[in-house]
N, C-alpha and C positions, 0 to 999 in steps of 0.2 A: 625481635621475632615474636614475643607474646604478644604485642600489641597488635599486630598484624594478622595474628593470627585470631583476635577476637575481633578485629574489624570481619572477616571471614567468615565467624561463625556467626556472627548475626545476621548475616546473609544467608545462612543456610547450608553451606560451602564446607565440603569437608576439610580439615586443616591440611594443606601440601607439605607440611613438617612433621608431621605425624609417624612418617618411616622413621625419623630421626628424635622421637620423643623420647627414649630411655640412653641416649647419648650427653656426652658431659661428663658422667660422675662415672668411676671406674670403684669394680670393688663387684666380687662373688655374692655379697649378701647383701648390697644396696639396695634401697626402696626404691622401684620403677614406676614411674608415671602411670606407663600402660596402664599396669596391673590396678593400680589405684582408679582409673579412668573405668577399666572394665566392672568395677566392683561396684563404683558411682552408677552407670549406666545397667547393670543387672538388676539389682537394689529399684532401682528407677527414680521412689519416691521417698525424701525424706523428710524429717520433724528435728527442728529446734527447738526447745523450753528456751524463749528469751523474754523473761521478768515478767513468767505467768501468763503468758502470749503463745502458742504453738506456732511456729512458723514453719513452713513449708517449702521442696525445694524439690526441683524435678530434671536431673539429668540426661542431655541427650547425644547421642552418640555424636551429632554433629557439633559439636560442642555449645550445643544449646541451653539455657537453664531457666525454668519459669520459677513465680515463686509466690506465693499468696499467704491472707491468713486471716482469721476472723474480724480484723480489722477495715472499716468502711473505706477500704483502699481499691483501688482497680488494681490487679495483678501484675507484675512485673515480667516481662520477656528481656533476655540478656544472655549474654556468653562468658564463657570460664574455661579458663585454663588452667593446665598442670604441667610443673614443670621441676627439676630436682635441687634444692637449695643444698645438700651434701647428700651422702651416702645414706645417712637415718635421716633426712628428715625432706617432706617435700613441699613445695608451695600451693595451694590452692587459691586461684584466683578468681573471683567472684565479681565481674561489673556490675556496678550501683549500690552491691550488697544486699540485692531484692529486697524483701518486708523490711529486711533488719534495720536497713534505712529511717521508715517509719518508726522504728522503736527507739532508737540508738541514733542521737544526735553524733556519735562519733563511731557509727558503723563501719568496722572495718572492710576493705574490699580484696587484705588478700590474706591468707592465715598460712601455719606453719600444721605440717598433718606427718605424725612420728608415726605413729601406726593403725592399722585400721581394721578392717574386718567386714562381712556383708552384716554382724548383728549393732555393729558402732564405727563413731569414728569420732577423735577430739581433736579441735580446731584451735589454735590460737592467733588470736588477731594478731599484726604484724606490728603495728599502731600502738591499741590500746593495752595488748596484755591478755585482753579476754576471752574465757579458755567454754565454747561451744561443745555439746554432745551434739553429733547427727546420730539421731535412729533410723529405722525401717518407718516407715508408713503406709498405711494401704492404697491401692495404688489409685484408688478412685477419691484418694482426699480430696485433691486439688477441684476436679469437676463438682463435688458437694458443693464444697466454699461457693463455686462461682455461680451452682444455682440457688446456695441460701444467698446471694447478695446481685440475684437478677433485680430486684425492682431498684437497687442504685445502681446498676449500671443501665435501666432504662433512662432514669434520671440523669446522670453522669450523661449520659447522649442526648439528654436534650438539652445540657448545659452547652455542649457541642455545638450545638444549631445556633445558639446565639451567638457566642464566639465567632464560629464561621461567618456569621453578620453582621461582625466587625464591633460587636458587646462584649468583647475580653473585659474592656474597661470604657468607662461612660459619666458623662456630668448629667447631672438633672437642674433644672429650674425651673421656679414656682412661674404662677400665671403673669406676675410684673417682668418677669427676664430675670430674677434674682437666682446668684448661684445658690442650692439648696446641698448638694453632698455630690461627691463623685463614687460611687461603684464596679466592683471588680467581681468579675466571676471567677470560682476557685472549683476548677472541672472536677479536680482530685478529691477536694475535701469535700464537695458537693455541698458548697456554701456561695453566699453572696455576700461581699465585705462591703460597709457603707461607712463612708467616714464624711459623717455630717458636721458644717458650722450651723449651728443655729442660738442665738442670741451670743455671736462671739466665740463661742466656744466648741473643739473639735472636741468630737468622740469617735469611735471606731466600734463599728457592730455588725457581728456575725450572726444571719440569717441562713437559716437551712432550708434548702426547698426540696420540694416532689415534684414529679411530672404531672401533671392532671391528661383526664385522656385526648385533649387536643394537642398534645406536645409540647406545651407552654410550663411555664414554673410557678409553685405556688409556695407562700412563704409558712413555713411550720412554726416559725417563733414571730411576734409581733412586728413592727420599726414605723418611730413615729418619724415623717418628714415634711416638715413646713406643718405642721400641727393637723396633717393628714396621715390615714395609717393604709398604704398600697397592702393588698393581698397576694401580691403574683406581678411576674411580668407574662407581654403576651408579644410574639412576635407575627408578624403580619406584613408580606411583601418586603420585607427588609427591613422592617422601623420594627420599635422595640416599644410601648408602652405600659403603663400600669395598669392593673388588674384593681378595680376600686377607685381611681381616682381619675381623671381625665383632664383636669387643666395646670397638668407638668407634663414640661419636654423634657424626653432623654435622647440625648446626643452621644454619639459614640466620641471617646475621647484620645481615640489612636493617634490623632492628629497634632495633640498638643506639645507634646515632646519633641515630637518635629520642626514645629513653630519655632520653638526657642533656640532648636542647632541649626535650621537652615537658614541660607541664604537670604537676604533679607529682612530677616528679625530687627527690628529697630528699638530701639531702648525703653524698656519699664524702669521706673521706679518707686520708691517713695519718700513723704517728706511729711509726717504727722502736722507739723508747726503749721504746715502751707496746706493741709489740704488735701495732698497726693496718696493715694491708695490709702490703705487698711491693714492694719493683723490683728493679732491676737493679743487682751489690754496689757499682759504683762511685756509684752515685747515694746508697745508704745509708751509705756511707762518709760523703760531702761531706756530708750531712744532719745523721746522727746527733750529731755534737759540738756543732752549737751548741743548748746547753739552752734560748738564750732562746726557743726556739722550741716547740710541744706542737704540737698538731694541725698539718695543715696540708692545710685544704678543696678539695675540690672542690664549690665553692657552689649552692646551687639557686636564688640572684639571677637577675633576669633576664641576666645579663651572662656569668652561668658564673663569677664570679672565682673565682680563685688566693683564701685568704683564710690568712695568715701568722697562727697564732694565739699569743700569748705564755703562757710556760709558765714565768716566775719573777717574780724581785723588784728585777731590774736597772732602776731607771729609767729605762730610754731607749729599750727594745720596745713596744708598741701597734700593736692589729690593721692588718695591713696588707693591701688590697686590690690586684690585678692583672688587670684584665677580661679576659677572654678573646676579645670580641669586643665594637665599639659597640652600646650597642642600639636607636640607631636604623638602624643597617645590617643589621645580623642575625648570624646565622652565616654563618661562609665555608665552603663545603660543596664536594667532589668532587663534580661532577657526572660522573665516570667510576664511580666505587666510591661505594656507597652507603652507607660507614661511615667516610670519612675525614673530617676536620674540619680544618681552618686556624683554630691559636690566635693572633692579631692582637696582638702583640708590646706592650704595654703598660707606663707607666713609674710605674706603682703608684701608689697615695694610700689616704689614713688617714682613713675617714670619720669616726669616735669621734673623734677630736684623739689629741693623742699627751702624750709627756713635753716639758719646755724641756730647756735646758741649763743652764748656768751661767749665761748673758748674758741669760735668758728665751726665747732662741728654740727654737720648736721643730723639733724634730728628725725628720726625714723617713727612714723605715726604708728604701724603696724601695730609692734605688741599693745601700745598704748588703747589701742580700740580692741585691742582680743579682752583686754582686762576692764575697760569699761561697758564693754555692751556683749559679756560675755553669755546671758540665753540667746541674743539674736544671731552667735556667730557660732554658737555651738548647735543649735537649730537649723542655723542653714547648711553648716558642714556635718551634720549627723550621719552616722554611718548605715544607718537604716536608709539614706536616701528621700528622696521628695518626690512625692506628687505631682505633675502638673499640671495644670485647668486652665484654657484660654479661653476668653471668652469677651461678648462687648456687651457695652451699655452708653449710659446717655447720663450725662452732667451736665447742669448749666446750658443744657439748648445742646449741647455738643456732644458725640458720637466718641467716645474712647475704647481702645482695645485694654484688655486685664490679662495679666500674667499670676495664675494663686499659684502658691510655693505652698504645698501639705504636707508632714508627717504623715508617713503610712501608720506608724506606731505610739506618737506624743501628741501633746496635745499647743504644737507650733504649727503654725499659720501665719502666711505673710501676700497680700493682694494687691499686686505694683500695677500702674497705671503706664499709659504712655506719654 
């Protein structure tokens, strides 16, 4: 019933169980929802001290709750319920957790409320433990807040425009067709995240921008890329480019993660020894010495595997598989950034059979490559998730498609060819 009931109120809808909201708990001197709901809603506006922070929180009778706070956040719209956990004590239910979210990696969203008052009320999280004062606040907090932080939400809106033009996320290349960095726009935090290779090496750099008054972005902190430094982007009939520099393309990069689940997708790999793609030196390092190994796939199975391909005459290698994801679950997919993937940590098998050993048993390569090439496999299955970047070039007279595999967070990179 509460769930349905704050599906409801974020609609604006009054709650249809509301006749029945002090039902359940029997007892003369029980704490009733109502009464707590009316006091919430009289009160109208209140304040939390969480860790030096005043947080903000605004009751509405349709069981509405906004929430803000000095923090360079946009404000939070959401619904709350109340409902009675026994006779002394009630639940307060709070979706997302509004600000508190931002402050409190482990925000609670429903708390436990013994008694209350229109001058207090104390809250404890259901979760963590942690035990909230709400006061009174005047009632005009919340509208201060949102006109001391009008110029980031003009800003905040024109991070918007780009996004809506399909610049969530985007690859850049230098004037040869070289990949230069992929970027993400971060609407919330009113940043630009760039996670540049340059000579080998990935880094990850947060830029803050302002709106300038053509509605375009301009960068407040530096960012050197390809040993140019862009000022801004600028959007114009749909394309996106730099502000200061003019011979790099940005391409939107929505597309990439598709690439590699749909239909179609035919195999990247690579092979240091031979030739084939690129990463990052410490990854070619761990790779390159052990010969038993040649290619090493990025599959167009339904599953995506890893596929270990053997490359001598040691009897004891045979292909060995690493799914990337089940497939009757799917892919694990960012639903923030439209390019990132979660590889689903997998403990390998050998669909071909493999070699025995001496005894006849056979011999299972899996753990044997978790332990020997274990940054390229904790890299690729890292729980931060990967990057994607597709994109082509030209080798040898010939036209190749590139699959880059990024850390949003490390400094792992891996550039499979086809």
């Amino acid at each position: 019933m509460m769930a349905f009931c704050l599906v409801l109120g974020g609609c604006g809808l009054t709650n249809p169980y509301e006749k029945w909201l002090d039902e359940g708990v029997k007892g003369e001197d029980r704490l009733l929802p109502s009464g707590f709901k009316a006091v919430l809603c009289d009160v109208g506006t209140w304040k939390v001290d969480c860790e030096g922070t005043d947080v903000y929180f605004q009751f509405g009778k349709d069981w509405s709750v906004n929430s803000d706070s000095e923090l360079e956040k946009l404000a939070t719209n959401s619904t709350y319920n109340i409902m009675s956990e026994s006779a002394d004590a009630l639940r307060l239910m709070i979706l997302g957790a509004g600000h508190l979210s931002y402050l409190l990696e482990d925000a609670d969203e429903a708390y436990t409320v013994k008694e209350y008052s229109s001058a207090s009320f104390t809250a404890t999280g259901k979760d963590s433990g942690r035990v909230l004062t709400f006061e009174p606040a005047p009632e005009d907090a919340l509208a201060k807040i949102a006109a001391e932080k009008e110029a980031l939400l003009v800003t905040l809106r024109a991070c918007q425009e780009f996004i809506a033009a399909g610049y969530k996320t985007a690859a850049v290349h230098n004037s040869d067709g070289d990949f230069v960095c992929r970027f993400a726009i971060n609407q919330q935090e009113g940043h630009i995240k760039f996670d540049v290779i340059a000579d080998g090496v990935l880094t990850h750099n947060n830029v803050d921008v302002a709106v300038d008054e053509d509605g375009n972005l301009d960068f407040k902190t530096s960012i050197t890329l390809d040993g140019k430094n862009p000022t801004g982007i600028v959007l114009t009939n749909g394309d996106v480019a730099f502000k200061g520099v003019s011979d790099m393309n940005i391409v939107s990069n929505a597309e990439s993660r598709h690439y590699f689940l749909a239909d179609g997708y035919p195999i990247h790999a690579i092979s240091f020894r031979y030739g084939r793609g690129d990463a990052v030196q410490y990854i070619i390092d761990e790779i390159t010495p052990h010969d038993e190994w040649g290619d090493i796939e990025f599959n167009e199975r339904e599953t995506r595997p890893l596929v270990f391909c053997p490359d001598n005459d040691k009897e004891r290698y045979w292909y060995t598989f690493f799914d990337s994801f089940k497939e009757e679950d799917g892919a694990n997919v960012s639903s923030e950034y439209n390019d990132i993937i979660y590889m689903s940590k997998s403990d390998g098998y050998m669909p071909y059979g493999g070699w025995d050993d001496e005894n006849g048993k056979e011999i299972n390569n899996a753990p044997e490559i978790w332990n020997t090439l274990p940054k390229f496999m904790s890299g690729y299955f890292h729980k931060d998730g990967l990057i994607m970047v597709h994109d082509y070039g030209v080798e040898d007279d010939e036209n190749h498609s590139y699959l880059w595999f990024i850390s949003p967070t490390t400094d792992f990179w891996v550039k499979a060819r086809d």
